[in-house]
N, C-alpha and C positions, 0 to 999 in steps of 0.2 A: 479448625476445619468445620463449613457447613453440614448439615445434614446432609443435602444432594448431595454435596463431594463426598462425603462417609459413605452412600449406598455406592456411587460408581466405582469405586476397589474392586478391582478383579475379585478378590476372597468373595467379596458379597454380592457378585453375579453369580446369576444360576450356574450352572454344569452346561456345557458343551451340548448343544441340540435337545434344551429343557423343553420340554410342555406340559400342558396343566391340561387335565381330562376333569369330567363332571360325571358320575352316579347318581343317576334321579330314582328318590324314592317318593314318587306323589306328591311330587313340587320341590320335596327337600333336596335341594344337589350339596353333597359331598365332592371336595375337591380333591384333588391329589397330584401332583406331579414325579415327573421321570425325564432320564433323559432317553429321546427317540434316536436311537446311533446302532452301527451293528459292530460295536466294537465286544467283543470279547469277553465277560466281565468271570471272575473267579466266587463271587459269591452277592447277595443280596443283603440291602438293609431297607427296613420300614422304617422313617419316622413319625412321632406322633408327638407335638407338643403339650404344652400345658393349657391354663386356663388362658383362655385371650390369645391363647400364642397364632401365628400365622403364618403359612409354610416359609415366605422368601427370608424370614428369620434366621432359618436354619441351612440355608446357600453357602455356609464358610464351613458346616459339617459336612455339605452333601460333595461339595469340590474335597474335601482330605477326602471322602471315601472313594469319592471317583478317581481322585490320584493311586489310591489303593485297592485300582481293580475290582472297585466293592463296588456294584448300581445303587444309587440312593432313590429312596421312594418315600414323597412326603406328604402324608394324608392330613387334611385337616378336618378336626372333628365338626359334626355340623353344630351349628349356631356361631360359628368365629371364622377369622380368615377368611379365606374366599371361599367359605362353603355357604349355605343357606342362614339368613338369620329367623329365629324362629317369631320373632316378633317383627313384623314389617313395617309397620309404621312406626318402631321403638325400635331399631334394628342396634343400637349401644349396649339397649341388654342383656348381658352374656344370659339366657332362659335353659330352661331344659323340661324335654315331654317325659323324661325319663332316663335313666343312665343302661338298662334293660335296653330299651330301644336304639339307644345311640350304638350299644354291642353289637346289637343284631347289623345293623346297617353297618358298620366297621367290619365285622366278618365277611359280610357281601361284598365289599370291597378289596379284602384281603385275598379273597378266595375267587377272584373273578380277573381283578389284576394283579395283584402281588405275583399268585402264582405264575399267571401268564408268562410275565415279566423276566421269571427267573427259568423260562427253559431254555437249553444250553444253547446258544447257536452253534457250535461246533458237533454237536450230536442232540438232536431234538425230540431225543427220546430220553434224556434225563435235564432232570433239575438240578439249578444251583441250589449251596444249603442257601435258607433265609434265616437273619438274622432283626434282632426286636431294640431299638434304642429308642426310649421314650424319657419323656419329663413330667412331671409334678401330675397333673392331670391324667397325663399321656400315659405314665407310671401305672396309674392306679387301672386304667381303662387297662392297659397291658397286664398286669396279676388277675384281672377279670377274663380277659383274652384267654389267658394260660388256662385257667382254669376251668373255663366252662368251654374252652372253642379248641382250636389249636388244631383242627381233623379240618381237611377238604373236607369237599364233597365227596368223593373216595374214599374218604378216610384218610387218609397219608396225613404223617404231624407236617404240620408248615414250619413251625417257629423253633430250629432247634436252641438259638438261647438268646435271653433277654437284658440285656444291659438298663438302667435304669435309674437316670438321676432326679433324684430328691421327692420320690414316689410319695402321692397323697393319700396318705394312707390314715392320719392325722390330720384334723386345721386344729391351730392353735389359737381363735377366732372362738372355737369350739369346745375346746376342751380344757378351758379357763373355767367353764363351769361346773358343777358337779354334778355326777353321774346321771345323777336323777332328774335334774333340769333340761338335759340337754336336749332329748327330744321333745316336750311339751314346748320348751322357749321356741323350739323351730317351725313344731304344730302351730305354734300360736301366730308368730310372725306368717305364716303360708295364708294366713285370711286373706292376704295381700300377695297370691303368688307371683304377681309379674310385677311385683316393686320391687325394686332395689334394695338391695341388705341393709342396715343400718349403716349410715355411711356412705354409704357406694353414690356413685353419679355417672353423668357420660364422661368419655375423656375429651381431654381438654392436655392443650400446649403448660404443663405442670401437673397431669396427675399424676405422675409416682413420685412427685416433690409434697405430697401433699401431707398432715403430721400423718406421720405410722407409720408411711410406707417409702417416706426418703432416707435412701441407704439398705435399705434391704434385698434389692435383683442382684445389681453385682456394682462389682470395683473395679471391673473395666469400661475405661471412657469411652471408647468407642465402642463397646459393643453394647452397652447401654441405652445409645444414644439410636441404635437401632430403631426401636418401634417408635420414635419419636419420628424418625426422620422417613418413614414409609408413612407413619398416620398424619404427615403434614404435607405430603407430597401430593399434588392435584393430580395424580394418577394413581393410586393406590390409596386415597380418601375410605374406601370403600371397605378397607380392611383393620379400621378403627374400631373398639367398642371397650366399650366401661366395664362397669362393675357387673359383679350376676345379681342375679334375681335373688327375693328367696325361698323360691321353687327349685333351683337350683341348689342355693346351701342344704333346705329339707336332700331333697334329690343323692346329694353328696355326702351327706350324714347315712343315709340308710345303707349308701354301697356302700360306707366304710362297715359297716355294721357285718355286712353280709361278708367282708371279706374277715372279719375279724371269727364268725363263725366256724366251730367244732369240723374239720375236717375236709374246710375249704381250700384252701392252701394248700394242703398234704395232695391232692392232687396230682398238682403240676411235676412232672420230671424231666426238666430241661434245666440245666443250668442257670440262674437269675444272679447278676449282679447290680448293686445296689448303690450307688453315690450316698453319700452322707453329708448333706452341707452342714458343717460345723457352727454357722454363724446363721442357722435359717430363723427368719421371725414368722414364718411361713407355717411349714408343717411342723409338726410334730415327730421330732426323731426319734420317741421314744417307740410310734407306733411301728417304725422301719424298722427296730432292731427285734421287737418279738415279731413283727414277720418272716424275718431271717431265721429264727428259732424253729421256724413249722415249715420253711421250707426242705426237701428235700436235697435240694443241690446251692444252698445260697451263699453268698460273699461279698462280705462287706467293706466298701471304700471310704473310709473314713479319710473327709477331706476340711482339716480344721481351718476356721476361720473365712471358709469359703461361705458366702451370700449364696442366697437362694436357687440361684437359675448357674449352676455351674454349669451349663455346656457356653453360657454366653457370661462368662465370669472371665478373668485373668489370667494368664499362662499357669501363673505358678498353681490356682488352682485346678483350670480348664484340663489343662495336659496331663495327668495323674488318670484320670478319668477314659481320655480319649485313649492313652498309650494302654490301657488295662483291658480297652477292647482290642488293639490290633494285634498285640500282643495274643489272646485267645485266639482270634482269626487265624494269626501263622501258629500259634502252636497245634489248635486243635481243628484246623481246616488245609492251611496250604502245606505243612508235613505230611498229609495223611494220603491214602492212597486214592488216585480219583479225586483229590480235593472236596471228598462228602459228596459226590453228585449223588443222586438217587436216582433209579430209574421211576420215570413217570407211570402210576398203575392204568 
């Protein structure tokens, strides 16, 4: 099968009356999509991908949840997908002004449509519950979310729980070296913040064949073949970009750092569950399991042999993952009475 013919699969069209909305923060537009319909919906989901990732990636998660009376909402963080690149004339390099900043503007966005998004139409004085499914990146930005945001403007908690595969909590990129190396290698390498990590380059029709990184996203062919066949697509060109910078690795080192600190974590009280790719050459699992340790409510899906990007991996791994959310949903949302609505303060 061609790439074109891979995207045109019903699974990999959006959801039923999609649109894509923009958040301008002083040029930077964040993107996000929903679907605009006045059907009904039982509960909310945000998603957020990883690094590089791009919303129409995630159209065969957001159609199961829309099958499942669940609205999918999918934000992409800026500098990737179709939100802003921070580098304009270099727009391949995944950059970063800060993982701080990227929070802040992801709350604005949480907090302005998410919530919107999720009041009832059947009584518009309460909300649906919202629910957090992120990846790799997405992951880590969402334990930061929990932790330092998670209040409207109101106050009201937004996100009662977080699902979360193969959370970057570790790079293994990183943590190859020893302790005391790691941030001086990173200080050093940042003379150079908007060059490319060691390694890294634009993509190109073969970069994740490229050595190190052939065989490690996933084991399924077609969904693999995914970003391949949007970043080659003359209408979706725009949603290509390479390697990061290393302002971004520095960048991504310190939040891990921050999330690793005395009483960070302990925090959060919403339920968090955690995918565990078994086979990742990616993160670092070992940093996932001592964050289950400090969390409060956490649970671990240990999924062996699974590649890195398990929401876009294989049945036998994909589906462990996704049934472990619906499953929560009917038990601890569509049993319950009112289906968790909350009245809006």
């Amino acid at each position: 099968m061609d790439n074109q013919s891979l995207i045109s699969q019903p699974r990999f069209h959006p959801p039923k009356d999609w649109d894509w909305g923009y958040r301008d923060f002083d040029g930077i537009k964040i993107r996000y999509g929903l679907p605009r319909t006045r059907k009904s919906y039982d509960a909310v989901v945000t998603i957020i991908g990883g690094l590089g990732d791009f919303g129409e990636q995630y159209f065969e998660l957001a159609n199961e949840l829309d099958a499942q009376n669940i609205k999918p909402i999918i934000i992409d963080m800026p500098g990737q997908g179709g939100s802003t690149r921070y580098l304009p004339k270099t727009p391949m390099r995944r950059h970063s002004l800060g993982f701080d900043v990227a929070l802040s503007q992801l709350h604005t966005v949480i907090d302005e449509i998410v919530l919107s998004a999720a009041i009832d139409l059947n009584d518009n004085h309460k909300r649906l519950p919202i629910f957090l499914i992120a990846h790799s990146m997405g992951g880590h930005m969402a334990l930061r979310y929990l932790a330092e945001y998670n209040k409207s403007s109101r106050g009201e908690t937004i996100f009662s729980a977080a699902f979360l595969s193969a959370p970057m909590l570790g790079i293994q990129a990183v943590n190859q070296f020893p302790k005391w190396l790691r941030h001086p290698l990173l200080r050093f390498l940042n003379f150079c913040p908007t060059a490319y990590v060691p390694g890294g380059c634009d993509w190109f029709d073969g970069y994740r064949e490229r050595i190190g990184f052939k065989g490690i996203f996933s084991s399924d062919p077609e969904r693999y073949e995914i970003q391949r066949a949007y970043f080659t697509h003359p209408d979706y060109k725009f949603l290509a970009i390479g390697s990061p910078t290393n302002k971004w690795l520095l960048d991504a080192y310190l939040s891990c750092k921050k999330i690793e600190s005395a009483g960070y974590l302990e925090t959060i009280n919403i339920p968090v569950i955690m995918g565990v790719a078994g086979d990742d050459k990616l993160i670092d699992n070992t940093n996932i399991y001592n964050a289950a340790k400090r969390l409060k409510k956490a649970r671990i899906i240990d999924i062996p042999y699974s590649q890195h990007e398990i929401l876009m991996e294989a049945d036998k791994y994909r589906t462990p993952f996704i049934e472990a959310f619906f499953t929560f949903i009917k038990d601890n949302v569509l049993n319950e009475t009112d289906k968790c609505k909350t009245f809006i303060q």
